[in-house]
C-alpha positions as CSV (number, residue, x, y, z in Angstrom):
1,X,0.0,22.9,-30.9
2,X,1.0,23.3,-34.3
3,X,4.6,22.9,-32.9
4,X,4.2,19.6,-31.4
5,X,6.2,16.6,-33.2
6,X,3.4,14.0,-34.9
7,X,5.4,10.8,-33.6
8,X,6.6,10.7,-30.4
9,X,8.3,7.9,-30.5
10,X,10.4,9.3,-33.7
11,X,10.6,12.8,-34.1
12,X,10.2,13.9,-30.7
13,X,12.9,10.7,-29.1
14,X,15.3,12.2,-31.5
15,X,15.2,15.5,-30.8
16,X,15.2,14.6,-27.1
17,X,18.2,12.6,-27.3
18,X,19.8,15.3,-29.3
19,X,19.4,18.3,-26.9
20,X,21.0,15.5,-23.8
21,X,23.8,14.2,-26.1
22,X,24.5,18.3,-26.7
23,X,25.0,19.1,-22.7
24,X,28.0,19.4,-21.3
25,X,30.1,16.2,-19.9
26,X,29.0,15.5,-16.4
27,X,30.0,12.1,-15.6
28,X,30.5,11.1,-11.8
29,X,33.9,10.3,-10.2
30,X,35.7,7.1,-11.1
31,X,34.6,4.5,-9.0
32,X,31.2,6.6,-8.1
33,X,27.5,5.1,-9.1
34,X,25.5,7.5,-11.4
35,X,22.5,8.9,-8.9
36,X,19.2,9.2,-10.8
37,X,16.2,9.7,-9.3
38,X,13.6,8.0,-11.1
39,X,9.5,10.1,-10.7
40,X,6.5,9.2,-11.3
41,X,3.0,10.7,-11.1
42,X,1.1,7.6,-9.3
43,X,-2.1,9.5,-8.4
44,X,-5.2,7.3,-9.9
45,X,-4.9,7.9,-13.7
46,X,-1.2,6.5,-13.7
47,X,-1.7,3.0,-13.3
48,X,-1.3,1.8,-17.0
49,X,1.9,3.4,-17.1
50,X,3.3,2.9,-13.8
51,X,2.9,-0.7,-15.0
52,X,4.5,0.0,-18.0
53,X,7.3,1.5,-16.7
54,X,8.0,-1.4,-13.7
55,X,8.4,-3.8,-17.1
56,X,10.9,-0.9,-18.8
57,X,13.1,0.4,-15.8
58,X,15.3,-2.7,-16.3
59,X,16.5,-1.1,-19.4
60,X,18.3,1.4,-17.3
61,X,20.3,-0.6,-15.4
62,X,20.8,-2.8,-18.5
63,X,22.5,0.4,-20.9
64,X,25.0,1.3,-18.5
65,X,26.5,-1.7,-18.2
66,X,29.5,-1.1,-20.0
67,X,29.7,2.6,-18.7
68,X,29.7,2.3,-15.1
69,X,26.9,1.6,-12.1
70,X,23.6,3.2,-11.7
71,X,22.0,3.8,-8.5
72,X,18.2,4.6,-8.7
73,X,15.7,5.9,-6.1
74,X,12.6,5.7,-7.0
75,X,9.9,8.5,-5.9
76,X,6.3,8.8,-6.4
77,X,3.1,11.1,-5.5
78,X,-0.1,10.2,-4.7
79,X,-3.3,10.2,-2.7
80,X,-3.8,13.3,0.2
81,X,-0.3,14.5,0.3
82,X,1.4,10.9,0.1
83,X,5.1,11.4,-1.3
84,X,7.7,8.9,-1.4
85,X,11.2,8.3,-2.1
86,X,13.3,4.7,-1.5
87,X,17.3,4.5,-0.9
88,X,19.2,4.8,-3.8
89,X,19.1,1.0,-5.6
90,X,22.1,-0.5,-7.5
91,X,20.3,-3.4,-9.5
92,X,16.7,-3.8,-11.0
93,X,15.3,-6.3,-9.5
94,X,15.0,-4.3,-6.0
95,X,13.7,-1.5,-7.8
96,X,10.5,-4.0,-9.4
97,X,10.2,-5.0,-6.4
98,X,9.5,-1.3,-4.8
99,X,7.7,-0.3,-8.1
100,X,5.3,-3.5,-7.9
101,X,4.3,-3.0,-4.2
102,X,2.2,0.3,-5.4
103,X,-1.2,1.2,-6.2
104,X,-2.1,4.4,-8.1
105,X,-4.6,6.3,-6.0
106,X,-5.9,9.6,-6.6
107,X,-4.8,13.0,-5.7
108,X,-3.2,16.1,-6.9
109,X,0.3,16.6,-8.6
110,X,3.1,17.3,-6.0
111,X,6.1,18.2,-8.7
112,X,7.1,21.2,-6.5
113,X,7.6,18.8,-3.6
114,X,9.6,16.5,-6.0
115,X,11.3,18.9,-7.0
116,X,12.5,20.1,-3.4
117,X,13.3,16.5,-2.4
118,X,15.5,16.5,-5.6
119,X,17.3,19.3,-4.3
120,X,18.0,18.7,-0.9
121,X,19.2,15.2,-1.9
122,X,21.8,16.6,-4.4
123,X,22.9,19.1,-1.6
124,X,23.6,16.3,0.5
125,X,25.4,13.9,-2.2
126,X,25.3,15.1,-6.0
127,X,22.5,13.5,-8.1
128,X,23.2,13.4,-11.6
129,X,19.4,13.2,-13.2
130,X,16.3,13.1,-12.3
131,X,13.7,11.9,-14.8
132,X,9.7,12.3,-14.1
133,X,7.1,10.7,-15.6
134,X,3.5,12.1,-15.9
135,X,0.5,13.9,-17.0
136,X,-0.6,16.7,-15.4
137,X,0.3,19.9,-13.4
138,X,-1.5,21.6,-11.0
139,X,0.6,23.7,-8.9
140,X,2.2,27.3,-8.8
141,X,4.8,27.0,-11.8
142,X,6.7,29.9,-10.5
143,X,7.4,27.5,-7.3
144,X,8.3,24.7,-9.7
145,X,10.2,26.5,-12.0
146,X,12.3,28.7,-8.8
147,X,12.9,25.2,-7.8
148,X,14.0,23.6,-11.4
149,X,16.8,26.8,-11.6
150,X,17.9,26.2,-8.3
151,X,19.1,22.0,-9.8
152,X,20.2,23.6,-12.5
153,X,22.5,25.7,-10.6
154,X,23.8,22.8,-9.2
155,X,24.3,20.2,-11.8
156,X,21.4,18.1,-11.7
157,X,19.5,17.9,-14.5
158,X,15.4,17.5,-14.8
159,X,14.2,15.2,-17.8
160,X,10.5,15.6,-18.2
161,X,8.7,12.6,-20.2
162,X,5.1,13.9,-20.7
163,X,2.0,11.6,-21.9
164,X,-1.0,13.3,-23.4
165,X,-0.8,16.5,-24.4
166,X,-2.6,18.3,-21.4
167,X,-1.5,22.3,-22.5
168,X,-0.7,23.2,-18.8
169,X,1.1,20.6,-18.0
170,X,3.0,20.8,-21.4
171,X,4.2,24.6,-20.7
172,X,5.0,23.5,-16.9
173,X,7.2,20.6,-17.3
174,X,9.3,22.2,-20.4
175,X,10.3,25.2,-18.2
176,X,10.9,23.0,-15.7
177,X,13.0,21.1,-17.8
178,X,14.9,24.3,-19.4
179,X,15.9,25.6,-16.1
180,X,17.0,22.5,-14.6
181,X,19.3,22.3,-17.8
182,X,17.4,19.1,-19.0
183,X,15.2,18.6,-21.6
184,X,11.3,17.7,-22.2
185,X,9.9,15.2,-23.9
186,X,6.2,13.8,-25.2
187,X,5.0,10.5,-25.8
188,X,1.9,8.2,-25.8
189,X,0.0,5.2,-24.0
190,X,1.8,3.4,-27.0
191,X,4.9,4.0,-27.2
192,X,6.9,2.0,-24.9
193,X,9.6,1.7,-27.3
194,X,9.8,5.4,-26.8
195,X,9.7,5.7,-23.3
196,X,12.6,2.9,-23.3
197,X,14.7,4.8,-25.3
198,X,14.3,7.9,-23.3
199,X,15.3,5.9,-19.9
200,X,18.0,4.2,-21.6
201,X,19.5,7.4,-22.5
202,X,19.2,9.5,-19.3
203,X,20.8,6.5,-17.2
204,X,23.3,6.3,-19.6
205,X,23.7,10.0,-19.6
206,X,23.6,10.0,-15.5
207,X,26.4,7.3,-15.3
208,X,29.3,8.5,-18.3
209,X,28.3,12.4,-19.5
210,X,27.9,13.1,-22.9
211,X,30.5,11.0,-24.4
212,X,28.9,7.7,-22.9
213,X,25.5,9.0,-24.7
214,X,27.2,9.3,-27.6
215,X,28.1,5.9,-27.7
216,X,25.2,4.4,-26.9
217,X,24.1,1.8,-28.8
218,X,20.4,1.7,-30.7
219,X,19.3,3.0,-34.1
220,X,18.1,6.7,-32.8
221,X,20.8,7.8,-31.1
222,X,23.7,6.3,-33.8
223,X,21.2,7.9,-36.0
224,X,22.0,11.2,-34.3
225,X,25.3,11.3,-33.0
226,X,27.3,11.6,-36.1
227,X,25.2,14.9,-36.9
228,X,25.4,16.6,-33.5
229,X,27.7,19.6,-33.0
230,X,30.3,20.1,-30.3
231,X,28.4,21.3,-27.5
232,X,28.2,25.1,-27.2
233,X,29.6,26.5,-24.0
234,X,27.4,27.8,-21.2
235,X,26.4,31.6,-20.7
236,X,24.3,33.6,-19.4
């Protein structure tokens, strides 16, 4: 645990945005929306925070302006087996509206069946992030994780926002994350400022590469970007 930043809405955001803003350029075509598919846990502990995010997922669409378009689909878990995934959405307001039409209920975590719906869509037309939100893991992490290297193969990033700091779910999601080629990332029932900047800078990520992150506006990651290295190539 000792490893674990103390604020994560400081420590922890920076060193998030640092590891995206270090991955190689992957921006889509010219012309081409940014695909991110945007996860959340909504079995019945989730409801503070699926609130939370309905009010915060306008920032996505809200940071790329100046880089390109953003088209989100939003997906969600819940109940006895309930998974769920809308059309890709260009603008926020449709995406509130699908958000605000759904009621936590309980159930177990389905990641590895996010994870496979991730895939198959970025077979079928490349999706350039996927971002999950959540707080728990109770699957086969060998699935997950087969799953996460299999997107990771193929482009398409997984950014895991964790709340609490449930061990399990910690180790899970970060090799999840690793594998994928994303990154992990902790923070608290409080820190919506956090979770902001994180969306802000995957969509931005998902819609111009690396250079458009590195432009990106907001104290923590101008705070950042004049330190970061070029990024290292890719091996094995």
């Amino acid at each position: 645990m000792n490893n674990l930043p103390e604020k994560p809405g400081s420590q922890a955001v920076a060193a998030f945005l640092q590891k995206v803003a270090s991955m190689p350029a992957v921006a889509p075509a010219p012309g081409t929306a940014g695909r991110l598919i945007f996860a959340m846990d909504a079995t019945a502990s989730r409801q503070p925070s699926w609130d939370r995010a309905c009010h915060l997922q306008a920032e996505m669409f809200g940071a790329v302006g100046e880089v390109g378009r953003l088209a989100v689909s939003l997906a969600y878990f819940r109940g006895f087996r309930e998974f769920a995934a809308t059309p890709f959405l260009t603008n926020a307001q449709d995406l509130a509206r699908r958000m605000t039409g759904v009621t936590c209920l309980g159930g177990q975590t389905q990641v590895e069946r996010l994870l496979r719906h991730a895939l198959e869509e970025t077979q079928r037309h490349k999706v350039n992030a996927l971002v999950f939100i959540g707080d728990a893991f109770e699957e086969d992490v060998d699935a997950a994780c087969h799953l996460a290297g299999q997107l990771g193969l193929r482009g398409t990033p997984a950014f895991c926002f964790q709340e609490g700091a449930d061990p399990v779910a910690r180790n899970a999601l970060r090799q999840v994350a690793k594998l994928s080629g994303g990154a992990w990332a902790p923070f608290d029932a409080g820190s919506a400022t956090a979770l902001r900047d994180l969306l802000r800078a995957v969509a931005v990520f998902a819609t111009g590469g690396r250079p458009a992150l590195l432009r990106l506006g907001g104290s923590v990651a101008q705070g950042i970007a004049g330190q970061l290295p070029a990024p290292a190539a890719r091996g094995g």
